[in-house]
ROTOR-77443 format. One line per 4 residues: number of its first residue (from 1); their letters; for each residue x, y, z of N, C-alpha, C. Coordinates in pm, whole numbers, plus 50000, padded with zeros to 5 digits. Example, Ala and Ser with C-alpha at 12.3 -4.5 7.8 and 13.67 -1.06 7.14 Angstrom:
1	as	51319,49431,50780,51230,49550,50780,51320,49670,50780 ~ 51285,49775,50708,51367,49894,50714,51290,50003,50787
***
This chain:
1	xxxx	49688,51751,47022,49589,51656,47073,49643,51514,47076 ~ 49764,51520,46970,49766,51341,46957,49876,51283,47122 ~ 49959,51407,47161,50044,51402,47255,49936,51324,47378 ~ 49805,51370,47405,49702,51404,47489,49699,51233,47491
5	xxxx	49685,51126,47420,49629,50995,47413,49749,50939,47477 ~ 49819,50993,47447,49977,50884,47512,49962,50852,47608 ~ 49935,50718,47643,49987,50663,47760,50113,50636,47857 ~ 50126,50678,47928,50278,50666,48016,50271,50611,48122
9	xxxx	50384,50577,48178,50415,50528,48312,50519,50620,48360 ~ 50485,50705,48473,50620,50803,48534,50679,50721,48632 ~ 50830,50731,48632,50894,50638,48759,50959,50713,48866 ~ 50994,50731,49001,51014,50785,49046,51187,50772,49086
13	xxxx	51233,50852,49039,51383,50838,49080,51377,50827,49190 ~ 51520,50716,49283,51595,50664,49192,51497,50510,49207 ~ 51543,50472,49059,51466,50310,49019,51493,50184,49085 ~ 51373,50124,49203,51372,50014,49300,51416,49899,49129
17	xxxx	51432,49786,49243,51431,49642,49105,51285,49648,49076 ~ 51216,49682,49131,51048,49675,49157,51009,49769,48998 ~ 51040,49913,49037,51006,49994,48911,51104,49937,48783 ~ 51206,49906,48799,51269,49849,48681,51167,49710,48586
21	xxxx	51138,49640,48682,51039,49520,48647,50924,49608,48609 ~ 50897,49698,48632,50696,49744,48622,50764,49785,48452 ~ 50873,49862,48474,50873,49939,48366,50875,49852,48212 ~ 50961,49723,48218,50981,49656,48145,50853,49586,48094
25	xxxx	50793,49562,48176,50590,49500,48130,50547,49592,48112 ~ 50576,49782,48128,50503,49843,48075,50516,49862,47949 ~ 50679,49856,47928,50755,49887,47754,50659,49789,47678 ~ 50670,49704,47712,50572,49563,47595,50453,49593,47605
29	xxxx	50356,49684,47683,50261,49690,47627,50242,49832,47574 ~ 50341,49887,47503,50340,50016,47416,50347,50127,47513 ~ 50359,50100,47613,50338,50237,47726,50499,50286,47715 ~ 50479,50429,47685,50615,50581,47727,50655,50529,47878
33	xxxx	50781,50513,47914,50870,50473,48037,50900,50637,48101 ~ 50881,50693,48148,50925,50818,48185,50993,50849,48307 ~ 51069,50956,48309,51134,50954,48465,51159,51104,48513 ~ 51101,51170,48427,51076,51332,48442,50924,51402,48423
37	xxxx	50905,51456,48492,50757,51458,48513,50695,51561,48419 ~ 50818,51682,48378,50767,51751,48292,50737,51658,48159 ~ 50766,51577,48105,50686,51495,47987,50617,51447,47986 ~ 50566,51410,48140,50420,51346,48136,50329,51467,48131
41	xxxx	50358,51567,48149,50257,51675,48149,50146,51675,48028 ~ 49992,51678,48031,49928,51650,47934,49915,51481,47854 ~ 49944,51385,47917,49941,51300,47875,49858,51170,47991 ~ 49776,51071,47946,49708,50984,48025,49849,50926,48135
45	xxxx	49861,50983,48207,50001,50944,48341,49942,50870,48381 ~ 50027,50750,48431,50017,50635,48544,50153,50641,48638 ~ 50145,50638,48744,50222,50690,48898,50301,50528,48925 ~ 50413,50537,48978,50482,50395,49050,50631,50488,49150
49	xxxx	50593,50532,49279,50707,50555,49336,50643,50655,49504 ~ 50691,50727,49553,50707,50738,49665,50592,50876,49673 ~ 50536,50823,49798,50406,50936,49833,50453,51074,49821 ~ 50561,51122,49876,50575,51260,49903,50557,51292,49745
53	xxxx	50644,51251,49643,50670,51279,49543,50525,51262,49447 ~ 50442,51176,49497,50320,51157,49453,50229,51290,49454 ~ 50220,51302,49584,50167,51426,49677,50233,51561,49565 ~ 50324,51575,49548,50358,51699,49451,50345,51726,49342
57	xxxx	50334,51603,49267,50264,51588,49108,50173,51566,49111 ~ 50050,51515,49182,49927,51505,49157,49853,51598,49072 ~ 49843,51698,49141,49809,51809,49073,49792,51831,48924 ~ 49909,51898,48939,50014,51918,48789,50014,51784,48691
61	xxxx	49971,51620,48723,49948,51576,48656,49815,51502,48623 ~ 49745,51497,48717,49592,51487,48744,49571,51346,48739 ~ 49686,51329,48846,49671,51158,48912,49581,51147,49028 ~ 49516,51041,48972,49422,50977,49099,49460,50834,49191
65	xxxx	49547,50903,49304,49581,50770,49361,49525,50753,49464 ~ 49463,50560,49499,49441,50525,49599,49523,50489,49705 ~ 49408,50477,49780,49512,50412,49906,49391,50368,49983 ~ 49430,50225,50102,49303,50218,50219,49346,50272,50309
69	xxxx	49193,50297,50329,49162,50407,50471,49226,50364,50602 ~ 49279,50500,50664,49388,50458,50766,49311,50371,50889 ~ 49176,50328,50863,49110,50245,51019,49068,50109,50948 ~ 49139,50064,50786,49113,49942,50777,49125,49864,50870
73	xxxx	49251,49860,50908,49357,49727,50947,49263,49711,51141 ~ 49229,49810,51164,49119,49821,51286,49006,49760,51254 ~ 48897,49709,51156,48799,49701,51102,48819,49561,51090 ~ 48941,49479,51053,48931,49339,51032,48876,49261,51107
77	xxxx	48802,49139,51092,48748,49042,51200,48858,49053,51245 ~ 48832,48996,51408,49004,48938,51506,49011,48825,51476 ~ 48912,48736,51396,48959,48582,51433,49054,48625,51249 ~ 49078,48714,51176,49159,48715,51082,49258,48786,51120
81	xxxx	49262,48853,51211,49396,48903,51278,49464,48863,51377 ~ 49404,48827,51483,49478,48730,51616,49520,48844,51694 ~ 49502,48940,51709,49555,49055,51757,49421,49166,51776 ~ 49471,49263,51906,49371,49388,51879,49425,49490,51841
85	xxxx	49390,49541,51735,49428,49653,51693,49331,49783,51656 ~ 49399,49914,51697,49305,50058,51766,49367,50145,51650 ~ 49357,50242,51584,49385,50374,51527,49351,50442,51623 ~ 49429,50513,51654,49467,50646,51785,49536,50761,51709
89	xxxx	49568,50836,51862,49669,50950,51779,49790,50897,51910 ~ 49910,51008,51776,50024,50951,51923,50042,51015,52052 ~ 49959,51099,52102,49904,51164,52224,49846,51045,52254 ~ 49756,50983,52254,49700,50870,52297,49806,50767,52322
93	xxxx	49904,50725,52225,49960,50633,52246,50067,50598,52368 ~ 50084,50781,52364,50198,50815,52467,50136,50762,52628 ~ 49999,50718,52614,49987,50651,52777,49969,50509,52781 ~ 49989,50476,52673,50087,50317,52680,50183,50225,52794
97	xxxx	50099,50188,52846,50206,50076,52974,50269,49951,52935 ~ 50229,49922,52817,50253,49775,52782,50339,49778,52680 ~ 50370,49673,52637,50432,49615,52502,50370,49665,52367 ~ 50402,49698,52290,50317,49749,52179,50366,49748,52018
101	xxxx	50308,49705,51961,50341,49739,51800,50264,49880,51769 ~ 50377,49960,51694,50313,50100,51665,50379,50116,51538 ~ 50248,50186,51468,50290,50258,51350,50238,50353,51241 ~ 50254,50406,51177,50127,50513,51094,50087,50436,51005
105	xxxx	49932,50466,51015,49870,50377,50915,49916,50332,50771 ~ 49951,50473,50709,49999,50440,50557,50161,50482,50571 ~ 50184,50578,50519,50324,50655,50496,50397,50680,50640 ~ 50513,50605,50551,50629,50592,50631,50675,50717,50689
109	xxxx	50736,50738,50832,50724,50884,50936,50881,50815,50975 ~ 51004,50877,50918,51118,50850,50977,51142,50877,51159 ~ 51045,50902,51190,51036,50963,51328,50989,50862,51383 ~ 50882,50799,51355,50854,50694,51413,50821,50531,51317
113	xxxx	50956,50486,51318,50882,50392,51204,50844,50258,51285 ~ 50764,50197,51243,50708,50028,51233,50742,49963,51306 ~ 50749,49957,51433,50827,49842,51573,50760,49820,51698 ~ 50806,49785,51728,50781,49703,51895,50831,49798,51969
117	xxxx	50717,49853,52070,50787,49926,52140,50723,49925,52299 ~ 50852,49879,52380,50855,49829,52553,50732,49921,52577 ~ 50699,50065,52571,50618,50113,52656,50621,50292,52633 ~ 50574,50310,52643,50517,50447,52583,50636,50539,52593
121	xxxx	50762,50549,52680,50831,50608,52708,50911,50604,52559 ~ 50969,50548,52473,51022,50471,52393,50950,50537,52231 ~ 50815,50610,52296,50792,50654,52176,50842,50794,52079 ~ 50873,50864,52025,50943,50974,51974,50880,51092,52040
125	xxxx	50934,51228,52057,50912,51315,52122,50892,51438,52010 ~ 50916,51445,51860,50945,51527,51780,50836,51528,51713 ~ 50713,51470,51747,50600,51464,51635,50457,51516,51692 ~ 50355,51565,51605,50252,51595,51633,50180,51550,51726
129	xxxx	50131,51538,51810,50024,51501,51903,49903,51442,51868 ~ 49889,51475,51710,49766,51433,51687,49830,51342,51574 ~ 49889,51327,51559,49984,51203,51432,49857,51058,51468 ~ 49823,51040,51302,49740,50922,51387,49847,50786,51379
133	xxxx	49830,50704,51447,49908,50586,51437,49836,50474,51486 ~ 49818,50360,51418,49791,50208,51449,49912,50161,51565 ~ 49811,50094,51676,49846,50046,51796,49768,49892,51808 ~ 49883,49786,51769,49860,49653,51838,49908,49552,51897
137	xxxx	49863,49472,51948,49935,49372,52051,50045,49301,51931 ~ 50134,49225,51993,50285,49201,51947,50227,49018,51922 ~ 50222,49002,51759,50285,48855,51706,50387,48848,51654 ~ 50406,48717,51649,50518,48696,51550,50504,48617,51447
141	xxxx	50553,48678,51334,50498,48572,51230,50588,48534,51152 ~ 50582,48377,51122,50717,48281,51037,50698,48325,50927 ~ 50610,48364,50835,50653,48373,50721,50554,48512,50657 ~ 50567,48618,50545,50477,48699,50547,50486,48714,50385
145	xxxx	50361,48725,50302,50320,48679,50172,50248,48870,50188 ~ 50293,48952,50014,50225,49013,49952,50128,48977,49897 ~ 49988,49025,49880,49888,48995,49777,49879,49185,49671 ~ 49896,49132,49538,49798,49262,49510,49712,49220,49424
149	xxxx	49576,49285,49504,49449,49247,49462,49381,49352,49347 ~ 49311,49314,49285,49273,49408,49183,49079,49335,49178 ~ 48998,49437,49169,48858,49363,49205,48823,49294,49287 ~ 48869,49283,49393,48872,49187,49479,48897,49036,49509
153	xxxx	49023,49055,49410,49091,48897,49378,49196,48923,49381 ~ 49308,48787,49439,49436,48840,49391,49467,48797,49274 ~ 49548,48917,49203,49621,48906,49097,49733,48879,49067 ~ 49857,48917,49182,49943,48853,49181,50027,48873,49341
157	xxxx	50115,48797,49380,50178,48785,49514,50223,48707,49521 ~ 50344,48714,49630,50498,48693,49674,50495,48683,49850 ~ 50568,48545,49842,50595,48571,50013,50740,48627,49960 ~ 50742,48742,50084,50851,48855,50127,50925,48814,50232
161	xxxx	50973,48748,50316,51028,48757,50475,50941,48589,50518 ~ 51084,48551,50572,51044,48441,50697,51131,48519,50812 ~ 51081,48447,50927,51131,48481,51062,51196,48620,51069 ~ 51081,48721,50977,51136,48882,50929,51296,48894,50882
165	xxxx	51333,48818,50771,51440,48836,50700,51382,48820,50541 ~ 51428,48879,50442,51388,48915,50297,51396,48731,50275 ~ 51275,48735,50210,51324,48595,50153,51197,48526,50080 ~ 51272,48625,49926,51112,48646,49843,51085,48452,49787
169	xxxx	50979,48420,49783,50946,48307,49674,50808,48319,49636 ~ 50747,48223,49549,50595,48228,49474,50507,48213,49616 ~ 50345,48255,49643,50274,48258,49732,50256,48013,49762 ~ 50215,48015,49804,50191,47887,49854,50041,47852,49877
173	xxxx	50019,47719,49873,49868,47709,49890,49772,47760,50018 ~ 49897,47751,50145,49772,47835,50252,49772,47944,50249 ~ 49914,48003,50183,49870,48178,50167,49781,48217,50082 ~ 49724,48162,49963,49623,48142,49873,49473,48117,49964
177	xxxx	49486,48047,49981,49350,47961,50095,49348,48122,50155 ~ 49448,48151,50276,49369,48242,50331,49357,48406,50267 ~ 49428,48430,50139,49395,48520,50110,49235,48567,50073 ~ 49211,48396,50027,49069,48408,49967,48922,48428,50093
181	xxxx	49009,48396,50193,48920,48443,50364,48957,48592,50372 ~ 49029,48658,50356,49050,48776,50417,48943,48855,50325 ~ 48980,48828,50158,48923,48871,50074,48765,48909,50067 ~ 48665,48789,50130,48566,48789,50094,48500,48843,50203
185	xxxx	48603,48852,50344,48547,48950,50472,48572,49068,50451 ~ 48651,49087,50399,48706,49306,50376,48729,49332,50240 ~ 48686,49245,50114,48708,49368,50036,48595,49498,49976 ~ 48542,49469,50082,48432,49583,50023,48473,49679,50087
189	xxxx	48563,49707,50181,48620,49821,50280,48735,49840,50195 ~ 48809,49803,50065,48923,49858,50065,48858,49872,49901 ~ 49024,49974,49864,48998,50046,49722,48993,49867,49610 ~ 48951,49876,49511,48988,49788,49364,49034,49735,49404
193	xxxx	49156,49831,49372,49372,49792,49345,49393,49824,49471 ~ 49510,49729,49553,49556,49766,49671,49621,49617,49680 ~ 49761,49676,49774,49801,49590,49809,49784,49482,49974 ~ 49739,49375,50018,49710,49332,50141,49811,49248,50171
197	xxxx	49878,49234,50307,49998,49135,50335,49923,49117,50432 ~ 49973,48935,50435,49936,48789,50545,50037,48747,50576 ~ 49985,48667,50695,50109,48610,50771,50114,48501,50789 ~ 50177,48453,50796,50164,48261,50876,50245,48268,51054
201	xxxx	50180,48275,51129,50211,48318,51287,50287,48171,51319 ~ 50386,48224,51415,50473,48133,51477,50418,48008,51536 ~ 50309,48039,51581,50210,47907,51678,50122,47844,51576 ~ 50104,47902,51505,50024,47811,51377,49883,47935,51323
205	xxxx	49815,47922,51221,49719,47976,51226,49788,48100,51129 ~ 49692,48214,51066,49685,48310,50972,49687,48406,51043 ~ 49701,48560,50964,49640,48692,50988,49697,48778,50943 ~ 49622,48886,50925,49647,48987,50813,49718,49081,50882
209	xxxx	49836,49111,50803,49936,49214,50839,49879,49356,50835 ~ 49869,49386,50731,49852,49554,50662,49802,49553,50541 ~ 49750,49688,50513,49691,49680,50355,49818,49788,50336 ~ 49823,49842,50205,49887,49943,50154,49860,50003,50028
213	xxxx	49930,50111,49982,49903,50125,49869,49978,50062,49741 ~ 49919,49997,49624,50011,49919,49533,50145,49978,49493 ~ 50100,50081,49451,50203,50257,49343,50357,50269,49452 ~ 50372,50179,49562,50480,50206,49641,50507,50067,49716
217	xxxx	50492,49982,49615,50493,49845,49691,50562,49782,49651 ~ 50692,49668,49707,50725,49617,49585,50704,49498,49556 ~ 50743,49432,49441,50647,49309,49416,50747,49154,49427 ~ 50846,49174,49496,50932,49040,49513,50932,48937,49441
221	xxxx	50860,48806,49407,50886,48720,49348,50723,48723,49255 ~ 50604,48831,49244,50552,48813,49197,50567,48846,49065 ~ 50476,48797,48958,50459,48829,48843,50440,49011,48813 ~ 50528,49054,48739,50539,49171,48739,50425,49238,48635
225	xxxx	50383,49156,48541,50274,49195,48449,50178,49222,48488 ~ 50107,49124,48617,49980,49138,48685,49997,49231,48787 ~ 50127,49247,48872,50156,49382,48974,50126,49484,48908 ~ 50122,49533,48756,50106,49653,48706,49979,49683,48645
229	xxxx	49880,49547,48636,49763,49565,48650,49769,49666,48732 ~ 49768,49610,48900,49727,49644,48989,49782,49812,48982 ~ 49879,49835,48975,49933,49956,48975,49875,50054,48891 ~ 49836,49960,48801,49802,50113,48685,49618,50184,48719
233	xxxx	49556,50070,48786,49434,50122,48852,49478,50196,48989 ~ 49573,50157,49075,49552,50234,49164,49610,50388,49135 ~ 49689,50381,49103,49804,50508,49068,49777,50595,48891 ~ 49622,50620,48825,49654,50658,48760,49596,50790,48679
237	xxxx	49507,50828,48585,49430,50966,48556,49328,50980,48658 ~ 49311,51076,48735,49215,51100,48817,49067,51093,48791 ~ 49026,51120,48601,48921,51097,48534,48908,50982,48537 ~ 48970,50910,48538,48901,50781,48523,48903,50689,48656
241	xxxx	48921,50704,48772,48869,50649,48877,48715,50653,48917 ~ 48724,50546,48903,48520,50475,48930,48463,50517,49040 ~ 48307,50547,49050,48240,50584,49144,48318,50506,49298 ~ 48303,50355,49277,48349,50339,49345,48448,50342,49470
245	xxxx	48570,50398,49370,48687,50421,49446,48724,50516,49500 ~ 48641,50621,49480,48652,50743,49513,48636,50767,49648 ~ 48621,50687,49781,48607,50732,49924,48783,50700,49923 ~ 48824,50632,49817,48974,50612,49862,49085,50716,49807
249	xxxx	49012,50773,49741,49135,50855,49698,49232,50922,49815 ~ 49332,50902,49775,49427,51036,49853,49410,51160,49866 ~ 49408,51222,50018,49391,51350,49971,49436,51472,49913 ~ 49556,51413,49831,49606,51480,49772,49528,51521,49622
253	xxxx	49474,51384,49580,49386,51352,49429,49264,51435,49470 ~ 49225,51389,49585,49056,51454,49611,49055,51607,49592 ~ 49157,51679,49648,49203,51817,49632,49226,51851,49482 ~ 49257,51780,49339,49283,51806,49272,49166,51819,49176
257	xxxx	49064,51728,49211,48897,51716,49179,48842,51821,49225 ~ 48845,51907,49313,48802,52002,49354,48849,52092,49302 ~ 48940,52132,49217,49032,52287,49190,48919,52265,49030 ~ 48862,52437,49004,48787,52483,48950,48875,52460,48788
***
């Protein structure tokens, strides 16, 4: 029984600088560092690493992970996005004439990843028909800031990329300012814990990139203590996710609530 109370953190081989940092704020607060899943077995698990691998331990470890729903980033006001953006499938997308940003809502599809693409021809030929994927008009943005929010505040965040090159530093006062606009229009549509990225657009003016899930995010120049807040609510015992959060679970977790 006493094994049963242990708290852990499982990491997912092999270790980002990201999980190295979570792990080190987890060591100080008494939490088991783990990197084999058979030892978390029977023990309060908390998740930090890659969906597929998520998707296969769930189960077997009776993780409850969130994520937002793949028609957030569709749902945002436009005057917080500057852009229109549709959730489709890629049958749909394939009659595309225009210029387009395309991509799957959450998890990364080596088949089709995250770009600009001239026109429907351009899109991959190897994938489902019904693959859903986010379709929107093309900005550009100078500079792009992580938030991860926990209750609907941020807790901690990092601008990631100027002129889309890595180029982590602390968030800044308008990325602050407008996180606290995005915040108070959508967070009742997204899980707790989750991660949301903003932009600062080339012509001037804000808008919200993407939400994601925290448990696969990494945290660049933010405070790594408060990123694992965030992490350890989104990514962790399936018992203890709140009424609340539960339209967000993954369906991998929701499936695991259901087994008799």
């Amino acid at each position: 029984m006493e094994a049963r109370t242990v708290r852990t953190l499982l990491l997912n081989p092999p270790r980002t600088s990201t999980a190295e940092l979570l792990a080190q704020a987890a060591a100080w607060r008494g939490y088991e560092v783990l990197a084999h899943a058979g030892r978390a077995e029977g023990r309060e698990t908390h998740w930090y690493g890659g969906p597929l691998a998520a998707d296969a331990l769930a189960g077997r470890l009776g993780l409850g992970l969130l994520e937002p729903a793949d028609e957030w980033l569709a749902t945002v006001p436009h005057p917080l996005l500057r852009r229109a953006v549709r959730l489709t499938t890629l049958a749909e997308a394939r009659s595309l004439q225009e210029r387009a940003f395309v991509k799957p809502p959450s998890a990364k599809i080596d088949l089709l990843p995250a770009a600009v693409y001239e026109d429907a021809s351009a899109l991959p030929a190897g994938l489902d028909a019904l693959t859903p994927v986010l379709v929107s008009g093309v900005v550009e943005f100078a500079a792009e800031y992580r938030l991860f929010v926990l209750d609907g505040e941020v807790a901690a965040g990092s601008r990631y990329a100027v002129h889309g090159r890595p180029d982590p530093a602390p968030l800044d006062a308008g990325a602050r300012a407008f996180a606290r606009e995005v915040l108070a229009a959508t967070a009742g549509g997204l899980p707790s814990a989750v991660c949301v990225d903003v932009g600062r657009l080339v012509g001037g003016g804000w808008a919200v990139v993407e939400a994601n899930m925290p448990w696969f995010a990494h945290c660049y120049a933010a405070e790594p203590d408060r990123v694992l807040d965030v992490v350890m609510r989104a990514a962790g015992p399936l018992a203890r996710v709140g009424e609340r959060d539960l339209p967000f679970l993954r369906a991998t977790a929701a499936r695991v609530g259901d087994t008799p």
